[in-house]
C-alpha positions in Angstrom: 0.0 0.0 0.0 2.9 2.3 0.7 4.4 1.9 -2.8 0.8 2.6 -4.0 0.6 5.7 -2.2 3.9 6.8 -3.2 3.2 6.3 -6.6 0.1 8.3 -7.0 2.2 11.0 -5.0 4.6 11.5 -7.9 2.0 11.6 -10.2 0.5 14.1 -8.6 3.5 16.4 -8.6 3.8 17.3 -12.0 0.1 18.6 -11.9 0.5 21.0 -9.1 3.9 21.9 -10.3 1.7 22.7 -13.5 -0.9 24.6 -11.3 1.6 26.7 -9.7 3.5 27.8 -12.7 0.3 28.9 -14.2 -1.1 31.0 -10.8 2.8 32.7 -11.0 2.6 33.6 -14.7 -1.5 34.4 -13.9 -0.2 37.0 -11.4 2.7 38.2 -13.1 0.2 39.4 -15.9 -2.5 40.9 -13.1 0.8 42.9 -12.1 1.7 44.0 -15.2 -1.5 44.6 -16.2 -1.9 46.9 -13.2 1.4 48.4 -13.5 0.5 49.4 -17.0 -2.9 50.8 -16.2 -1.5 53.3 -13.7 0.1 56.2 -16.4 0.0 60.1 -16.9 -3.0 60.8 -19.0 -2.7 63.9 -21.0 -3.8 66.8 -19.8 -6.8 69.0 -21.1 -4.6 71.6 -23.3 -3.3 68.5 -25.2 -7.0 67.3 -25.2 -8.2 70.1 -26.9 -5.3 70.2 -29.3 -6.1 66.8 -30.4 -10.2 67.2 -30.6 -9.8 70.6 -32.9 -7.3 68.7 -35.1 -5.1 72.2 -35.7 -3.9 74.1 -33.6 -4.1 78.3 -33.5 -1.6 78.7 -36.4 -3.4 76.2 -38.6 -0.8 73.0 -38.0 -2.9 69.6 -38.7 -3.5 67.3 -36.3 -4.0 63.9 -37.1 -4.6 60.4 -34.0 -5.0 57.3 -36.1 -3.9 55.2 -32.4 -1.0 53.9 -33.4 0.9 57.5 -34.0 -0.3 60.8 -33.6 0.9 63.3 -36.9 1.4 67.0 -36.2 1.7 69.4 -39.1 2.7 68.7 -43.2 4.1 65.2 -43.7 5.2 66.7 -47.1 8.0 69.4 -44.9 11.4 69.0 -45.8 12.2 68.2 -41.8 11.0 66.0 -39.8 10.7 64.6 -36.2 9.8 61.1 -34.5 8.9 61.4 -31.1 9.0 58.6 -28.7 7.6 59.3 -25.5 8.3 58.9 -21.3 7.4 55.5 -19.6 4.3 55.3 -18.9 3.2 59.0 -20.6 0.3 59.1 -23.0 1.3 59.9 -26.7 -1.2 63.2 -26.8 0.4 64.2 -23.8 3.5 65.6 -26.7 0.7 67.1 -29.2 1.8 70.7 -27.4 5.4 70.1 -28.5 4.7 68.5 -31.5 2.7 71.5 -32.9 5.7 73.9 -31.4 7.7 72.1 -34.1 4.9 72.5 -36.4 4.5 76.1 -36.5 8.8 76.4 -36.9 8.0 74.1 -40.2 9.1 70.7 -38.8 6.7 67.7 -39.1 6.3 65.5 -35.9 5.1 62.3 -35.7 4.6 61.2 -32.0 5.0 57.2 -31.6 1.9 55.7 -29.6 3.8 53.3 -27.7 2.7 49.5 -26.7 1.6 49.8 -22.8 3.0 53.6 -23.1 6.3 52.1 -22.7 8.7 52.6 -25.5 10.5 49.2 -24.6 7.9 47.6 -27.1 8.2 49.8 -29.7 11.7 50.7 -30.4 11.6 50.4 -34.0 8.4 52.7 -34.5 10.4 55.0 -36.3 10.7 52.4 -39.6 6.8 52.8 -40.1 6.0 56.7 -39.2 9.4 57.4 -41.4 8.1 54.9 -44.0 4.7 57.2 -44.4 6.3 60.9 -44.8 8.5 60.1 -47.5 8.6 63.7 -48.9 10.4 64.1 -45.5 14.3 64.8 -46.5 16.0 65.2 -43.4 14.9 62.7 -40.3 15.6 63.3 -36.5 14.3 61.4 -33.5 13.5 62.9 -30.1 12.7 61.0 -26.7 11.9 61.9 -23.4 13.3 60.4 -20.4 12.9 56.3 -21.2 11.8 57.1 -24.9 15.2 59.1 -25.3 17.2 55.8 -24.3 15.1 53.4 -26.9 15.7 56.2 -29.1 19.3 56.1 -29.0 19.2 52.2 -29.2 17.1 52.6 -32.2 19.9 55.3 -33.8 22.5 53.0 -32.7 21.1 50.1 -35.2 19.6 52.9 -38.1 22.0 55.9 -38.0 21.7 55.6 -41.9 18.0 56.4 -41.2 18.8 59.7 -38.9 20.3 63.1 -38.8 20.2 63.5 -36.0 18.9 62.9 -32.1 17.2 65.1 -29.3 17.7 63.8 -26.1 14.7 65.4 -23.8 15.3 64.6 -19.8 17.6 61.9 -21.6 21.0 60.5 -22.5 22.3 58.2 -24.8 22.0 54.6 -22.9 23.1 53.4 -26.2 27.0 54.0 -27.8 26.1 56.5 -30.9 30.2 57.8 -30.9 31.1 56.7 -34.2 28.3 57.6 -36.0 27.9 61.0 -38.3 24.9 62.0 -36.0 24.0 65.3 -34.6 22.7 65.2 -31.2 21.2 67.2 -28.9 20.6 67.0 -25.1 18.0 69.1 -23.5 16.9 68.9 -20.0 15.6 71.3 -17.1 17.9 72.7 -14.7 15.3 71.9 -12.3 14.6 68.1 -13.7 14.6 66.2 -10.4 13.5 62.7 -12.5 16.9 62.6 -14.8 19.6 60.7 -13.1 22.9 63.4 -13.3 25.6 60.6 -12.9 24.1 58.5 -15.8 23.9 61.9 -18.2 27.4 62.4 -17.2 28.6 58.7 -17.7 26.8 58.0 -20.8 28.9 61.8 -22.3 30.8 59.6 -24.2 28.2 57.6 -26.0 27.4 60.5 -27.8 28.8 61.5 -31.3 31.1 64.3 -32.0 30.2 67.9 -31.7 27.0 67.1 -29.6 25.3 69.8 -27.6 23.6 70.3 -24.4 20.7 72.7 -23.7 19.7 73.7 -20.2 16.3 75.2 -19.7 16.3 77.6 -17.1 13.8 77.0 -14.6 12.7 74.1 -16.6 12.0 70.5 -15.2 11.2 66.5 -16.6 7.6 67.0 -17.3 7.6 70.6 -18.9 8.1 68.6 -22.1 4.9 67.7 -22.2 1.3 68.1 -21.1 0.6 65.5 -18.1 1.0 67.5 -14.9 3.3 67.2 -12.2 5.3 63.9 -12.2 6.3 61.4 -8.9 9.9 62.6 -7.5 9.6 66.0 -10.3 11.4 69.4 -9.4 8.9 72.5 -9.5 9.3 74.4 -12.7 9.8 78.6 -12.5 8.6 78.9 -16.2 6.0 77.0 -17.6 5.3 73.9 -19.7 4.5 76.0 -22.9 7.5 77.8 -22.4 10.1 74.9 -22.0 8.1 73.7 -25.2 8.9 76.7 -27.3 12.5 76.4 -26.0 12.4 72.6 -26.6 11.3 73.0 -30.3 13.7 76.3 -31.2 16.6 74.6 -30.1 15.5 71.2 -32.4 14.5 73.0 -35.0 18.1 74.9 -35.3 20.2 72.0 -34.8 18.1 70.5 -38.0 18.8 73.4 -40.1 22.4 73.7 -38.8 
């Protein structure tokens, strides 16, 4: 009887062995699933952007879901946008349409779970639909600015250049021909300082740096104040127009 028991006892293991992997992967997804549900929303100027489709100088606005396209696709420059972890796409429609009115088409990457780890090569696609566009850059903020340099890293024959917003280049873009640019807040109390200064020397040749005055990690955008932030002395629309004059010189450069 012993031997019996024994025996059904190891067939029994591989079933609850079976159980219990699929209650840990079950709750794995819940958390995910939760962790993902919990991001900045845009706020109501983007909103309204985005339900007029133009803004006050007559830039186009155009949310198909899967990208959001600000101004003429048919410009000579252009701009994908990748955007923070866990920040809405329209949340950028204010910074895209800054860009706009200085004659630069934007094309703001809606990422998978607003996380731009799933969507590094967006750019291929959004690039791949303007293709009266002449001269290409990429811009990302915070987490979208590292994916951004990974995805430079691989395409730099795609790319002029790279904006790194409340961002550094995680990724080694040194011996590419690349322009880059890195602009961040002087009040950004999100952007880690030691890995901006570490990661320097992942950037190409004859990058520059941008410090907003007063400026600080969520200014880029439109999604209010942000966990572990700085406060801002200028506002967001202001570290927009700052944002977009500097990218649209360094394109034109």
């Amino acid at each position: 009887m012993a031997v019996a028991k024994d025996s059904k006892n190891g067939r029994a293991w591989p079933r609850r062995a079976a159980i219990a992997l699929v209650a840990a992967i079950a709750l794995c997804a819940v958390g995910f699933g939760v962790y993902v549900s919990d991001y900045y929303h845009a706020g109501s100027d983007a909103q309204s952007l985005v339900a007029a489709g133009e803004d006050s100088a007559g830039a186009r606005i155009t949310d198909n879901g899967s990208s959001i396209a600000v101004g003429d696709p048919a410009s000579e420059y252009g701009v994908v946008l990748y955007p923070g972890a866990k920040v809405a796409a329209q949340a950028y429609v204010p910074l895209a349409c800054q860009l706009a009115d200085r004659g630069v088409y934007c094309v703001i990457a809606n990422m998978p779970f607003n996380l731009a780890f799933f969507g590094i090569d967006s750019a291929n696609a959004l690039m791949a639909a303007a293709p009266q566009v002449q001269h290409w850059w990429l811009a990302g903020h915070s987490l979208g600015g590292a994916m951004g340099a990974q995805y430079a890293a691989g395409n730099a024959d795609k790319l002029e250049g790279v904006a790194f917003l409340g961002a550094y280049a995680a990724s080694d873009l040194s011996t590419t021909n690349l322009k880059a640019l890195v602009i961040y807040g002087n009040a950004d109390g999100v952007l880690n300082r030691g890995k901006l200064a570490t990661n320097e020397t992942n950037l190409p040749a004859g990058a520059q740096t941008l410090v907003i005055e007063g400026g600080n990690h969520a200014g880029f955008a439109d999604y209010g104040p942000q966990a572990g932030d700085g406060e801002a002395s200028i506002s967001p629309t202001q570290q927009q127009s700052q944002t977009a004059a500097a990218i649209a010189n360094a394109m034109r450069a």
